[in-house]
C-alpha positions in Angstrom: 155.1 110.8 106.9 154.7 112.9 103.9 154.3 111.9 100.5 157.8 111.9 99.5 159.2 110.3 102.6 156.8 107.4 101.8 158.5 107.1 98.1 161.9 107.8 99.5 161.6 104.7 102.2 159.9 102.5 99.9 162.5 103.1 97.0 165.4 102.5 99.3 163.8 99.4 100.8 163.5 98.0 97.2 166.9 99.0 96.5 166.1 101.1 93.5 168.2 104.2 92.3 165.8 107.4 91.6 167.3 106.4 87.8 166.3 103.3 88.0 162.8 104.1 89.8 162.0 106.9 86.8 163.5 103.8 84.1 160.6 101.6 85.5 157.7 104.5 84.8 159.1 105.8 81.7 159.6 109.0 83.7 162.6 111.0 84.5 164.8 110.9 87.2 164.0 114.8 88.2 160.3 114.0 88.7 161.4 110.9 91.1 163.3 113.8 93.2 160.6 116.5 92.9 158.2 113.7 94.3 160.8 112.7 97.6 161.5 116.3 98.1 157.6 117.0 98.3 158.4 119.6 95.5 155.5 117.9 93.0 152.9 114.8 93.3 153.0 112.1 90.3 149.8 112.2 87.8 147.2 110.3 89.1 148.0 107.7 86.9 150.9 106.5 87.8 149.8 105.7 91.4 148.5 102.0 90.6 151.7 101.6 88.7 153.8 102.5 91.9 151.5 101.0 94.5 152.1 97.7 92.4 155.7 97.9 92.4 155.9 98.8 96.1 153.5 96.2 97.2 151.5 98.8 99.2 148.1 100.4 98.5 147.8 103.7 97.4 145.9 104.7 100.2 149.5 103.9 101.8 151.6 106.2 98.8 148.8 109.0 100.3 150.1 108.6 104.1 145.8 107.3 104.6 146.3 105.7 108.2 143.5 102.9 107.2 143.4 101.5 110.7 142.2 105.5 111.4 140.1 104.8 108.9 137.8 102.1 109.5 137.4 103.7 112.8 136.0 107.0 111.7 133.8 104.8 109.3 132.7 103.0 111.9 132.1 105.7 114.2 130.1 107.6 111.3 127.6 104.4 111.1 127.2 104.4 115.3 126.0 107.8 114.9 123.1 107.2 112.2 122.0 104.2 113.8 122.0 106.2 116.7 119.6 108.7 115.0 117.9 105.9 113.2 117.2 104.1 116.3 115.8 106.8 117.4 112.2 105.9 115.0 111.0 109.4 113.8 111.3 111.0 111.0 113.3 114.1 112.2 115.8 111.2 113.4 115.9 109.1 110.3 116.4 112.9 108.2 119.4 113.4 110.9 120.7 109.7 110.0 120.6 110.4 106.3 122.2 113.3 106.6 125.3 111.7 108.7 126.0 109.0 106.0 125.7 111.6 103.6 128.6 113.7 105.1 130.7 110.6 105.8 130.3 110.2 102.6 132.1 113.4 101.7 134.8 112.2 103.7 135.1 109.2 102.0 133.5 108.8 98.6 134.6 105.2 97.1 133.8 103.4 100.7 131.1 100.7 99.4 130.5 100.0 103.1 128.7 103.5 103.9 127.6 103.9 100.3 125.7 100.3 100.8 124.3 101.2 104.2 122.8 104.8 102.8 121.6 103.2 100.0 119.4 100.7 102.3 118.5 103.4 104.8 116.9 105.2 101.4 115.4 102.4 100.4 113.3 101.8 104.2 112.4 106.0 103.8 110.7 107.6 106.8 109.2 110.6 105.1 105.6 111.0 105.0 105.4 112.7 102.1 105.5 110.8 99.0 107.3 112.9 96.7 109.7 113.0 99.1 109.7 109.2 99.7 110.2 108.9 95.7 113.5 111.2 96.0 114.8 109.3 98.1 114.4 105.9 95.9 115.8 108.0 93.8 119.0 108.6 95.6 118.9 105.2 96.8 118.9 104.2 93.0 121.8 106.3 92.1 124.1 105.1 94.7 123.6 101.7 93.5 124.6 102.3 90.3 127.7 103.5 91.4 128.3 100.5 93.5 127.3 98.3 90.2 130.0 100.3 88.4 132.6 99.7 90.4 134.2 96.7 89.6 135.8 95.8 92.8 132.3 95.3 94.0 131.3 91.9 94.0 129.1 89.4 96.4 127.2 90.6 99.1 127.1 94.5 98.2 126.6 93.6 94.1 123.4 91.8 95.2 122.1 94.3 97.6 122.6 96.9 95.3 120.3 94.8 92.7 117.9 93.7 94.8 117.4 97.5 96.2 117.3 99.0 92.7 114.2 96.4 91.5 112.6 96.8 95.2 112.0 100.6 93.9 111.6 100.1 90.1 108.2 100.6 90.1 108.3 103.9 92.0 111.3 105.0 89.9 110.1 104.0 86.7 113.4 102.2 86.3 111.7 99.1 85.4 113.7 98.3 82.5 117.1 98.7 83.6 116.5 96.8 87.2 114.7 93.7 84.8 118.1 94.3 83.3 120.2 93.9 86.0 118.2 91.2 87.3 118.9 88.6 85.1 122.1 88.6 85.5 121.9 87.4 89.3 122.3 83.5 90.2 119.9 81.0 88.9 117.8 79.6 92.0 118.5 76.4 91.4 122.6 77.3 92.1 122.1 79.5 94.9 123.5 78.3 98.4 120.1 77.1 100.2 119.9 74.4 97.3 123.1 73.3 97.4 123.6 73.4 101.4 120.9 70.8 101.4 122.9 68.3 99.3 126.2 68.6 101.0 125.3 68.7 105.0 123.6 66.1 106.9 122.7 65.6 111.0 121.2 69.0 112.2 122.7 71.1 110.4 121.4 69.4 107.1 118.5 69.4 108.6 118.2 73.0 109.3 119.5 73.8 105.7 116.8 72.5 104.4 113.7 74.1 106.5 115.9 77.0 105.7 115.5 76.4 101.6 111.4 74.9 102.7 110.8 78.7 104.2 112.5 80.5 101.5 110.6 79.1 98.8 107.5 79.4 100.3 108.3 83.1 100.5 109.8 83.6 96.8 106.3 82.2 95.8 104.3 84.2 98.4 105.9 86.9 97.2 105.8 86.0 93.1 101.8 85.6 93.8 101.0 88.8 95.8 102.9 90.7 92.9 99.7 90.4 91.0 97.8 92.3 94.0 99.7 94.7 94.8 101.0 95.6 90.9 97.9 94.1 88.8 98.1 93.9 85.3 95.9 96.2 83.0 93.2 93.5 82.1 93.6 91.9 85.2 90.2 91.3 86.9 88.9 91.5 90.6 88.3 88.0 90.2 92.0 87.4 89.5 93.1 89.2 92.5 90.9 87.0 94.6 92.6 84.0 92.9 96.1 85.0 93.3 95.3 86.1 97.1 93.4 82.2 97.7 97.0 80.6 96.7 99.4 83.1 98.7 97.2 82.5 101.7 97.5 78.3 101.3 101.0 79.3 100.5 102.0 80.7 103.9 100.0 78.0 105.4 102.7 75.5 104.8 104.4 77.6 107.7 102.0 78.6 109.6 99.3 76.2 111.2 96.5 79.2 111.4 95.5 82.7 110.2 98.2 84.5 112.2 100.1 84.7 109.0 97.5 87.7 107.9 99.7 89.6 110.4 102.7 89.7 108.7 101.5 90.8 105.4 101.5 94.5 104.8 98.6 96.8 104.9 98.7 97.5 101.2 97.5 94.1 100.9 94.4 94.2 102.8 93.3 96.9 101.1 94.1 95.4 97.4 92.3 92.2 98.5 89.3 94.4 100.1 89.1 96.6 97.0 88.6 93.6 94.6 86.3 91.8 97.3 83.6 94.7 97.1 84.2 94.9 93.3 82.9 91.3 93.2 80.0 92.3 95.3 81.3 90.8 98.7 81.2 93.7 100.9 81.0 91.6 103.9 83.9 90.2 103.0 86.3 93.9 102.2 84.8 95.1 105.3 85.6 92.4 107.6 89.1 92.4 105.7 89.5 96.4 105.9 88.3 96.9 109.7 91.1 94.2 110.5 93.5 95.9 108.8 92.5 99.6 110.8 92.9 97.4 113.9 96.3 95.8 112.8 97.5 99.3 111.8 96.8 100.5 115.2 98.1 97.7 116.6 101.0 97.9 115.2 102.2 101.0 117.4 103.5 98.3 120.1 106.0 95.6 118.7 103.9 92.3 118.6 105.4 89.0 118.3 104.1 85.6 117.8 104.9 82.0 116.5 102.4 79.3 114.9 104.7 77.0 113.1 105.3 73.7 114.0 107.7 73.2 111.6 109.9 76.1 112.7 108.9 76.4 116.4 112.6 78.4 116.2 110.7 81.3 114.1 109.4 83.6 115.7 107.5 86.1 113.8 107.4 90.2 114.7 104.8 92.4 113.8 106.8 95.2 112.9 106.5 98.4 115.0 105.1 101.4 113.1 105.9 105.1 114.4 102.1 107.1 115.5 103.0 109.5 112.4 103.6 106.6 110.3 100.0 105.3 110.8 98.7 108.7 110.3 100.0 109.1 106.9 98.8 105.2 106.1 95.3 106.6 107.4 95.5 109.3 105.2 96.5 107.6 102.4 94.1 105.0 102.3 91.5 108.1 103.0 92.1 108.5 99.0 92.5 105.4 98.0 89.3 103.9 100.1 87.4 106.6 97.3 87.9 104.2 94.7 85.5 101.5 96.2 82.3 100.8 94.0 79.7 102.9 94.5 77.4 99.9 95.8 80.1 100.1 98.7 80.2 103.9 99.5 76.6 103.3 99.6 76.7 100.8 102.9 77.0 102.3 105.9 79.4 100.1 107.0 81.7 102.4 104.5 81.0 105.5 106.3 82.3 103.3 109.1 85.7 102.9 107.7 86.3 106.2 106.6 85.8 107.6 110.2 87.9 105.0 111.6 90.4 105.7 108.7 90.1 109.4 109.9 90.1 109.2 113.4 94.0 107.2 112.8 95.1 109.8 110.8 94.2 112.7 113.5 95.1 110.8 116.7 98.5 110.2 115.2 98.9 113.0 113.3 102.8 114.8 113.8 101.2 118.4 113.8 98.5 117.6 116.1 
């Protein structure tokens, strides 16, 4: 149906005269009949105002079929994740790229701008200028979502939560510190107040559920200070911050497994400000276990040491080769900012070739 066959059926079904129709938008009755001839389309304006009156959206008033739709939408996501699934770069690029172009398609559709803006926010480029572009996207997109103000709940939060998880490559710290104060207080959040309300099982598994998340919040609040130390923050410090996350994660699990889960970039913080304290034997041991783990990390490894959630079971995730050769390289630099009592030890010259030896053996060009 066209346009003005839509307003023509919808007009007689409410019983309205084109008079009274034009009465109602403080129009007149020639631009009713220009509109149901297909002669003319109303202002953009007035398409709330008619989509109210008829009970319809106006995606209906436009002849969108939305069952047609939420299939094409649909179908657009099953072939990113396609590409996604996929785990290289060229893939994820190809991904990207879909959800952009759907996109086109459909610009106000939270549902794809949401998943694109997530995809950004776990980038698969190797290069980090690149990388940073893509927060950057990722950052713009949310905005959008934030401004719209039929976005509430699950995709409002997201979109928070992604803009602060890249603040610090953005330099958008200000605006996400912003936006995240106005998110729910802890102490109202569901996981609190689940473990008030329910009893039996299902009490009980709200509140391991509320036990686990705090212990994370906190992990997380304490290794902050590694990874993004303040500027008279001290090696000492570090080491202080890093004893408490570790007896932290303890409370879940009942040995050092948990060291598996955390992310590279924390061995190396934790190393760096063990050899700055003059325990070298300590940031090796701690930086040859993270060149293993790296490696390791190639084949999906999963394990559980909890007896208080023997349901848990926690998954190294699985890095792609050319993934742990830009890591290698990365920390290549970065290793270069070690003491010089540490470049000194042998045991240095150790690491870099191991360091190097990742980054070749995985190398995409190679």
């Amino acid at each position: 149906m066209t346009f003005g066959e839509i307003i023509r059926k919808l007009r007689r079904d409410a019983d309205l005269t084109q008079e009274r129709l034009a009465e109602i938008l403080s129009i007149s009755p020639q631009a009713v009949s220009r509109w149901e001839t297909d002669m003319a389309m109303p202002d953009v304006s007035l398409l709330p105002a008619l989509a109210n009156l008829f009970d319809v959206t106006t995606d209906y008033l436009l002849g969108v079929d939305l069952t047609k739709k939420k299939e094409n939408i649909c179908k657009i996501r099953e072939r990113a994740n396609e590409e996604f699934n996929l785990r290289t770069e060229e893939g994820w690029e190809r991904g990207i790229q879909i959800l952009r172009d759907g996109l086109k398609l459909y610009p106000e559709n939270h549902d794809l701008k949401h998943f694109l803006a997530l995809r950004l926010l776990a980038t698969q480029r190797s290069d980090k200028e690149a990388r940073k572009q893509d927060y950057l996207e990722m950052n713009r997109i949310c905005e959008e979502l934030l401004a719209s103000p039929d976005v509430k709940g699950y995709y409002r939060s997201s979109a928070i939560a992604y803009i602060c998880d890249a603040a610090w490559v953005t330099a958008n710290q200000e605006r996400a510190a912003e936006l995240a104060r106005t998110t729910d207080d802890m102490l109202y959040s569901s996981e609190v107040l689940l473990c008030k309300c329910l009893d039996g099982e299902k009490g009980t598994d709200a509140r391991k559920e509320l036990i686990r998340n705090c212990v994370m919040h906190l992990y997380s609040a304490l290794f902050s200070f590694i990874l993004r130390p303040v500027e008279d923050m001290t090696a000492e410090d570090i080491l202080y911050y890093y004893e408490k996350a570790k007896k932290l994660y303890e409370l879940i699990y009942d040995n050092d497994d948990y060291a598996l889960e955390s992310a590279h970039g924390d061995d190396y913080s934790v190393a760096r400000a063990l050899a700055r304290t003059g325990d070298l034997d300590g940031a090796f041991d701690l930086l040859n276990g993270m060149i293993d783990r790296m490696e390791t990390s190639v084949n999906d490894k999963a394990w559980n040491q909890s007896r208080l959630f023997p349901e848990k079971v926690v998954v190294l995730q699985k890095s792609e080769p050319w993934e742990v050769s830009a890591d290698a390289g990365e920390y290549l630099k970065l290793i270069e900012e070690f003491p010089e009592e540490a470049k000194a030890d042998p045991r240095f010259a150790e690491i870099l070739a191991k360091l190097s030896d990742l980054h070749q053996k995985y190398s995409p060009n190679k």
